[in-house]
VEXLO-72417 format. One record per residue (C-alpha): residue number from 1; residue in three letters; z, x, y. Coordinates in nm, 2 decimals. Layout:
N
<r NUM,"ALA",<Z,X,Y>>
...
***
This chain:
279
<r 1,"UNK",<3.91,10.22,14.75>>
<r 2,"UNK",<3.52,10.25,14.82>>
<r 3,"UNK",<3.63,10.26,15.23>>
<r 4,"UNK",<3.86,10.58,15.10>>
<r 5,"UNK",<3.60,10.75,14.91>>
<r 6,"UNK",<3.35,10.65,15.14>>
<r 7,"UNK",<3.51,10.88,15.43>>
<r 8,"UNK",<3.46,11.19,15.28>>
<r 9,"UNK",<3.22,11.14,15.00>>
<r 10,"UNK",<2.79,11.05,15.08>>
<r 11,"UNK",<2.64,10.92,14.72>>
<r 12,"UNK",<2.27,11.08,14.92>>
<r 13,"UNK",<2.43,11.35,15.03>>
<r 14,"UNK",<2.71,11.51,14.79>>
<r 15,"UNK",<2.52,11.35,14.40>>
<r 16,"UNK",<2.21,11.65,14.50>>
<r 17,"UNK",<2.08,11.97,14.62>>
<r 18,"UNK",<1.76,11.85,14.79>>
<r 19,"UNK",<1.43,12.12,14.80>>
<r 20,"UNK",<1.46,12.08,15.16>>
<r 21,"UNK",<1.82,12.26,15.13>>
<r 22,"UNK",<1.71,12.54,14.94>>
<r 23,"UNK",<1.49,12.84,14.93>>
<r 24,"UNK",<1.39,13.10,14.64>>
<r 25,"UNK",<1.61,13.38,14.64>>
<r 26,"UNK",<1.89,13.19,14.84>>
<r 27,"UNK",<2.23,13.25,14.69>>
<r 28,"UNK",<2.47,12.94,14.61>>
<r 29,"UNK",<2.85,13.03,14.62>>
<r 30,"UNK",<3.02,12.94,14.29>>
<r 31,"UNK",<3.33,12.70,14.31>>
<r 32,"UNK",<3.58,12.99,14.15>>
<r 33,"UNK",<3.51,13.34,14.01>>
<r 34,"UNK",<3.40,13.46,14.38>>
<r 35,"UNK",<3.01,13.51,14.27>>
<r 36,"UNK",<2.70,13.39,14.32>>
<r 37,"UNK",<2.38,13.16,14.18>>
<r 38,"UNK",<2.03,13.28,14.26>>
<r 39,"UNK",<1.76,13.03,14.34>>
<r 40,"UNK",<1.48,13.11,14.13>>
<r 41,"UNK",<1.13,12.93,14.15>>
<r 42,"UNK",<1.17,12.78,13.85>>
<r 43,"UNK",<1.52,12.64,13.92>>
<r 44,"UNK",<1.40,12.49,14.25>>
<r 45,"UNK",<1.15,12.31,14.04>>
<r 46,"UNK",<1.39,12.07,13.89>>
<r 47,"UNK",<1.52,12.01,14.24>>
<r 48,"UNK",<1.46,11.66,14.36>>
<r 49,"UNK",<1.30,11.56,14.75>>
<r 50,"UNK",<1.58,11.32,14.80>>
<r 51,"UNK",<1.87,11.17,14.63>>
<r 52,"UNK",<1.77,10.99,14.35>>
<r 53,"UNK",<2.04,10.70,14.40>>
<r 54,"UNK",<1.96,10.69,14.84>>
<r 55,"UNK",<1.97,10.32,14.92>>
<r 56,"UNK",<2.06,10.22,14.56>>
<r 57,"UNK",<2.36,9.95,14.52>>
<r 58,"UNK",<2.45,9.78,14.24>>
<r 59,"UNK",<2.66,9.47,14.17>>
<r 60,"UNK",<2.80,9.64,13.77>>
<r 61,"UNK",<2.85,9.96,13.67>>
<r 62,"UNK",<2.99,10.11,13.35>>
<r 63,"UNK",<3.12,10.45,13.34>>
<r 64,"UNK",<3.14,10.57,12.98>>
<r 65,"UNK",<3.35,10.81,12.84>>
<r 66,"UNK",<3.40,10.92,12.47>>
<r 67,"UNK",<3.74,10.86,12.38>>
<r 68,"UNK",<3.80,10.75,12.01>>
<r 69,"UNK",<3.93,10.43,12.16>>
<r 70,"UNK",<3.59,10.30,12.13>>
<r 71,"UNK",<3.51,10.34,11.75>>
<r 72,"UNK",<3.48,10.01,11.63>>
<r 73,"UNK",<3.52,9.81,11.97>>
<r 74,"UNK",<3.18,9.63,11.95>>
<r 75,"UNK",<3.12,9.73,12.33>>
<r 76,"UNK",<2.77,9.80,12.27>>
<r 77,"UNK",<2.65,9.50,12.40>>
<r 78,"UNK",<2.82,9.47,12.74>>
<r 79,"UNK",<2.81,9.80,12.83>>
<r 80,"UNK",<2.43,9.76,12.78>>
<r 81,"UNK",<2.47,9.43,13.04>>
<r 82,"UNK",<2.57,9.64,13.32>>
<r 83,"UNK",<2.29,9.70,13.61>>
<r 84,"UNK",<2.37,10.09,13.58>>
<r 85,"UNK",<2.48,10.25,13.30>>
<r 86,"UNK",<2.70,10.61,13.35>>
<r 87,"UNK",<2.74,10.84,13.09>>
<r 88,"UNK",<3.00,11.17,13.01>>
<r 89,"UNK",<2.86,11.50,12.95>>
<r 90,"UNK",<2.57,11.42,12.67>>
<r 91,"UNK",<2.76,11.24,12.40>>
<r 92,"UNK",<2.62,11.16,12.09>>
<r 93,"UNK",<2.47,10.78,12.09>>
<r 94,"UNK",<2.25,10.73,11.79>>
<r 95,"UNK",<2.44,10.57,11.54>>
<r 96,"UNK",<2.73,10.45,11.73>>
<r 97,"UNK",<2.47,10.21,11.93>>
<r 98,"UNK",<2.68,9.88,11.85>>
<r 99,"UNK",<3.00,10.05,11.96>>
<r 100,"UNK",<2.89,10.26,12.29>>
<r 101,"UNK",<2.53,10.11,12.33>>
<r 102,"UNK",<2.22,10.28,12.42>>
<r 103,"UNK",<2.16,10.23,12.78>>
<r 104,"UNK",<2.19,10.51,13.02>>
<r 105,"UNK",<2.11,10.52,13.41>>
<r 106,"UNK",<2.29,10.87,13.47>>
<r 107,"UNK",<2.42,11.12,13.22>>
<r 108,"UNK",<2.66,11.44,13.31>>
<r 109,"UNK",<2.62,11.78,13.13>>
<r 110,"UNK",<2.84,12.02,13.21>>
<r 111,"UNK",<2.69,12.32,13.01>>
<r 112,"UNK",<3.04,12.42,12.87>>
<r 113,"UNK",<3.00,12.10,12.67>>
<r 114,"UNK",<2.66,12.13,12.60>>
<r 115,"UNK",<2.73,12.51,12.43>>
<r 116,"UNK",<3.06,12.37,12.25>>
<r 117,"UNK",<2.90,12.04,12.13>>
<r 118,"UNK",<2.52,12.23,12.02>>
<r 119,"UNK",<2.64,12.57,11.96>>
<r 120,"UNK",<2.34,12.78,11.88>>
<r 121,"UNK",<2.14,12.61,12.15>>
<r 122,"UNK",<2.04,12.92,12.28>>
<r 123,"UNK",<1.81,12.95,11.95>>
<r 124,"UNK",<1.49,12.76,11.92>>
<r 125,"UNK",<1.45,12.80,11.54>>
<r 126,"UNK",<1.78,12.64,11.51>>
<r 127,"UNK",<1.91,12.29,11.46>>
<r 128,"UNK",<2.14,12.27,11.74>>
<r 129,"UNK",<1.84,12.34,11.95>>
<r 130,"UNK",<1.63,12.04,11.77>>
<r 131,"UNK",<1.94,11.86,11.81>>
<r 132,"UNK",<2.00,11.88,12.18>>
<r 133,"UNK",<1.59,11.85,12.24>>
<r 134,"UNK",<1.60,11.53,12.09>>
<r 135,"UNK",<1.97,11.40,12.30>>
<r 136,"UNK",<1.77,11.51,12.62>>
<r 137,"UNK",<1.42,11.35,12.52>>
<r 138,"UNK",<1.63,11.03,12.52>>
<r 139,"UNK",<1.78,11.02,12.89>>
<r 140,"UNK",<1.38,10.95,12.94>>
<r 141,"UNK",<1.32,10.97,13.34>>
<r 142,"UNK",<1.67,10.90,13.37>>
<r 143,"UNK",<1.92,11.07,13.62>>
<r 144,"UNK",<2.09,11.42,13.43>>
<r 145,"UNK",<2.35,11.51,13.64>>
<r 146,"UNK",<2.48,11.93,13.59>>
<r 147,"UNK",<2.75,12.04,13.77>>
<r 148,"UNK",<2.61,12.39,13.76>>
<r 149,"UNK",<2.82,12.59,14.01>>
<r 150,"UNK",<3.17,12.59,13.88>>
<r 151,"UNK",<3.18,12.92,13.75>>
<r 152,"UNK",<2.96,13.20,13.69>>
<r 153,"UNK",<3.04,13.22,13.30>>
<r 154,"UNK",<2.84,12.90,13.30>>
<r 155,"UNK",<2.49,13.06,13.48>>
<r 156,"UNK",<2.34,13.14,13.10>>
<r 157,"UNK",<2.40,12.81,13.01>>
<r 158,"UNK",<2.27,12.72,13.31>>
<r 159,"UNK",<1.91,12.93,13.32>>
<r 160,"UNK",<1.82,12.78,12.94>>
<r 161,"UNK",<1.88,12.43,13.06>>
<r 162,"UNK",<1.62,12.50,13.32>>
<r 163,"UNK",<1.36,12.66,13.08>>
<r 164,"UNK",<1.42,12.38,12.83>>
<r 165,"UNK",<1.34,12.09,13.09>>
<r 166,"UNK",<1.03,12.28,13.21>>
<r 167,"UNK",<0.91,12.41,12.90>>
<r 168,"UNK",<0.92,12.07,12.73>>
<r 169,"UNK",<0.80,11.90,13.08>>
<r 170,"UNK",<1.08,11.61,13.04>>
<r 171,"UNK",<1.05,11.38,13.27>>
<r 172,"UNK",<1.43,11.40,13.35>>
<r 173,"UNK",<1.54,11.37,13.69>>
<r 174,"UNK",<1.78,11.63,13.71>>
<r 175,"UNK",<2.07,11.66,14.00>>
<r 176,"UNK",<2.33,11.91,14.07>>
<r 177,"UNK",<2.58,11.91,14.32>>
<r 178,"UNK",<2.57,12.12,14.63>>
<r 179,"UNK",<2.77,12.37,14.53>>
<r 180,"UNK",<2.86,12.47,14.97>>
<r 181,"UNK",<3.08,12.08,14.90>>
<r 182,"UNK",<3.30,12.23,14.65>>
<r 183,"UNK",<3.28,11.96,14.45>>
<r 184,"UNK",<3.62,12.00,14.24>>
<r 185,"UNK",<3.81,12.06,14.55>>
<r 186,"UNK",<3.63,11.73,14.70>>
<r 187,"UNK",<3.75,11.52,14.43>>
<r 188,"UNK",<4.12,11.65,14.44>>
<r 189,"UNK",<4.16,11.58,14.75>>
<r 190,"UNK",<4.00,11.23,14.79>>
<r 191,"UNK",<4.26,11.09,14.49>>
<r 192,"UNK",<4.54,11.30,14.60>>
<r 193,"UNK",<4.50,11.11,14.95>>
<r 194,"UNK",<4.45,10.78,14.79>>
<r 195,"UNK",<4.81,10.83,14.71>>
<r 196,"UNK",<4.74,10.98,14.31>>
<r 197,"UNK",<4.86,11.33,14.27>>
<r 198,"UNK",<4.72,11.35,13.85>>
<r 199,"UNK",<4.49,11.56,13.96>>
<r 200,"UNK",<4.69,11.87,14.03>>
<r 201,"UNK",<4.45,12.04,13.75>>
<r 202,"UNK",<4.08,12.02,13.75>>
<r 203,"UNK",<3.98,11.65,13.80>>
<r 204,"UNK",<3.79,11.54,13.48>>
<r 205,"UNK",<3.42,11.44,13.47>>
<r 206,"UNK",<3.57,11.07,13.46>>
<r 207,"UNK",<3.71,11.11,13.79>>
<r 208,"UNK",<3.40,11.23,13.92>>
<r 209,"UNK",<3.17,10.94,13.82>>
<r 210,"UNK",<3.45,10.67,13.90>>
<r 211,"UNK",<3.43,10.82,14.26>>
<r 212,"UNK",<3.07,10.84,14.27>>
<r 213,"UNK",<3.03,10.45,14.08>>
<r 214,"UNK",<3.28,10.34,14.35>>
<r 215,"UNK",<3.07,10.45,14.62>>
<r 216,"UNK",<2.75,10.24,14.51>>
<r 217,"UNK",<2.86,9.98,14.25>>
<r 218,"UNK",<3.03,9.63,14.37>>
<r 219,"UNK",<3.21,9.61,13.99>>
<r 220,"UNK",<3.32,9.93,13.83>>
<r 221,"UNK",<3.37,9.89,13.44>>
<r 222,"UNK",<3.54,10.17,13.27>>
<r 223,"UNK",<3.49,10.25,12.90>>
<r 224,"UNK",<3.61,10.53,12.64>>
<r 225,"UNK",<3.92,10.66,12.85>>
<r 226,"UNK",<4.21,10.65,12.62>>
<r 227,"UNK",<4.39,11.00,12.65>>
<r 228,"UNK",<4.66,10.91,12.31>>
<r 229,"UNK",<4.67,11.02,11.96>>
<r 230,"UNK",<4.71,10.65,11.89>>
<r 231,"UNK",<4.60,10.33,12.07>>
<r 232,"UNK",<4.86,10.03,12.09>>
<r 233,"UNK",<4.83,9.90,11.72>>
<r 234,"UNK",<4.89,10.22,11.57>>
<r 235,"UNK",<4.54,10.31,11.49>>
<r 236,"UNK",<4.49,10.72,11.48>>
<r 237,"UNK",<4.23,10.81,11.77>>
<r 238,"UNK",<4.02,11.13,11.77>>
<r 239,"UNK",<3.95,11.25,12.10>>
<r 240,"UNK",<3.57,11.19,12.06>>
<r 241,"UNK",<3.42,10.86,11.91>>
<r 242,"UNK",<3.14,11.08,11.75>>
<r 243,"UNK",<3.40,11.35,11.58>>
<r 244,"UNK",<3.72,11.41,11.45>>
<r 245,"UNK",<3.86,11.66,11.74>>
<r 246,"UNK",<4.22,11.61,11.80>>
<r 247,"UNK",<4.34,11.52,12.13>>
<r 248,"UNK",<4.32,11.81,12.42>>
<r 249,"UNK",<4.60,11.96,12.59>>
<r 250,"UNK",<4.68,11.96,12.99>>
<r 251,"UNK",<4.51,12.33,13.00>>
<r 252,"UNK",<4.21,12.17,13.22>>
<r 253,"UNK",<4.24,11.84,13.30>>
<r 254,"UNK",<4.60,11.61,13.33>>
<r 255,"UNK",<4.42,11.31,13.08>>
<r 256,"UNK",<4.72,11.15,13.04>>
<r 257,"UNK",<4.79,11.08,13.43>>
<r 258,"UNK",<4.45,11.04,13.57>>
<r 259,"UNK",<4.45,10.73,13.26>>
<r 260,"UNK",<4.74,10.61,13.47>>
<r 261,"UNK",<4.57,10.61,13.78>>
<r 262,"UNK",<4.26,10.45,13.63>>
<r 263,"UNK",<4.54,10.13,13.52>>
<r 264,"UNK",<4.68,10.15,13.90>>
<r 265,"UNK",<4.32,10.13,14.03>>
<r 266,"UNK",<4.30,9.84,13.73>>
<r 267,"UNK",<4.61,9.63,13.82>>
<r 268,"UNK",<4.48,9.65,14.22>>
<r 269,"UNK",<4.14,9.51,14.08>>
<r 270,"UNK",<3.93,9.84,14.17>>
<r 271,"UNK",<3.78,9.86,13.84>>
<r 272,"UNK",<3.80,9.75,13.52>>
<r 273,"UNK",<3.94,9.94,13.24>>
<r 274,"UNK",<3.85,9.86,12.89>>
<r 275,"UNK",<4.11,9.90,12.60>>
<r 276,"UNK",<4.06,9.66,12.38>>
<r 277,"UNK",<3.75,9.58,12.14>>
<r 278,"UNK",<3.48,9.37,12.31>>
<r 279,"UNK",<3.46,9.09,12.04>>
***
């Protein structure tokens, strides 16, 4: 699977805009909607030399998503054991340490989550703001990974995530995709010529990081992706560990069939996919 990815997917080159790639006032082509993102100075600020995972292999990985299947699975502790940790769009950790565990190499954001999950973020005199301060003070000099150029509805979002970094001078090494790769479109097509055709929506933020853990991990663990109302004893699941959402429809992402491909890639012994508690 890493030989498949590997043909049309570069962990330097496709996990990063690099400042050498860029230029103020340069405009970056969202994925849909038809418009554009203008570099600012301040945005280019954030922009790393070089990829921050160039030359980096590892021998485990977890990829951690939020499913309810992980309430109460004592994973904390072997996820933490992995060599890199990856985690789905900012999830809430404290309190759930024993379950999910606290360690965290890269963390995705995708600001529709991060306004739906903090909802008056925009505010600074409110909590949601406090709230999502102290969830980003937490990634430390960690990897934050925003996939900032899928649509143009998202550029607000986008433009306060800068100014909070800045402002607040985290030490955050943040990373966006090169928005000229199309990185939705990338993705689709790797798995859909890997012989998995789930992914005739969006691909999920799941299948993003198991394509880019893949690339530079030797073991790929995969945690919190359970897609059912129920897991195999009976047991009602939330969608999220950390609330009590009900499971999402297929209006974005096909769950159901990229958890199927995950237990293909599991049977052929190209990751490891975690159901059960850990204990």
């Amino acid at each position: 699977m890493r030989e498949r990815i590997l043909k049309f997917y570069n962990p330097e080159t496709n996990l990063s805009l690099t400042q050498s790639s860029l230029r103020i006032g340069q405009r970056l082509e969202y994925e849909f909607g038809g418009k554009s993102f203008n570099v600012t100075e301040d945005f280019l600020k954030l922009i790393p030399k070089e990829s921050p995972l160039k030359d980096r292999h590892f021998n485990t990985c977890a990829v951690v998503g939020n499913s309810g299947i992980l309430l109460n699975s004592s994973c904390g502790q072997e996820i933490d054991s992995m060599d890199f940790v990856i985690r789905c769009n900012l999830p809430q950790i404290e309190g759930y340490e024993k379950d999910v565990g606290s360690k965290a190499n890269l963390t995705t954001m995708n600001p529709s989550i991060v306004k739906r999950n903090f909802g008056q973020w925009h505010n600074k005199t409110t909590d949601d703001y406090d709230r999502l301060l102290r969830r980003l003070k937490q990634i430390g000099d960690q990897i934050l990974y925003v996939p900032a150029f899928t649509t143009p509805r998202e550029e607000k979002n986008v433009r306060v995530i800068t100014q909070i970094l800045l402002e607040h001078k985290l030490p955050i090494r943040a990373t966006f995709p090169p928005a000229r790769i199309k990185m939705n479109s990338l993705i689709k097509s790797i798995w859909t010529k890997a012989g998995f055709k789930m992914l005739a929506l969006r691909p999920s933020t799941g299948a993003h990081m198991y394509t880019l853990a893949a690339t530079i991990c030797d073991q790929v663990h995969m945690y919190g992706f359970y897609p059912f109302s129920e897991d195999k004893r009976g047991r009602a699941l939330s969608y999220h560990y950390y609330d009590t959402k009900k499971m999402i429809g297929k209006k974005t992402h096909n769950m159901p069939e990229e958890f199927r491909a995950f237990q293909q890639l599991h049977v052929r012994g190209a990751l490891v996919l975690h159901i059960e508690p850990c204990h």
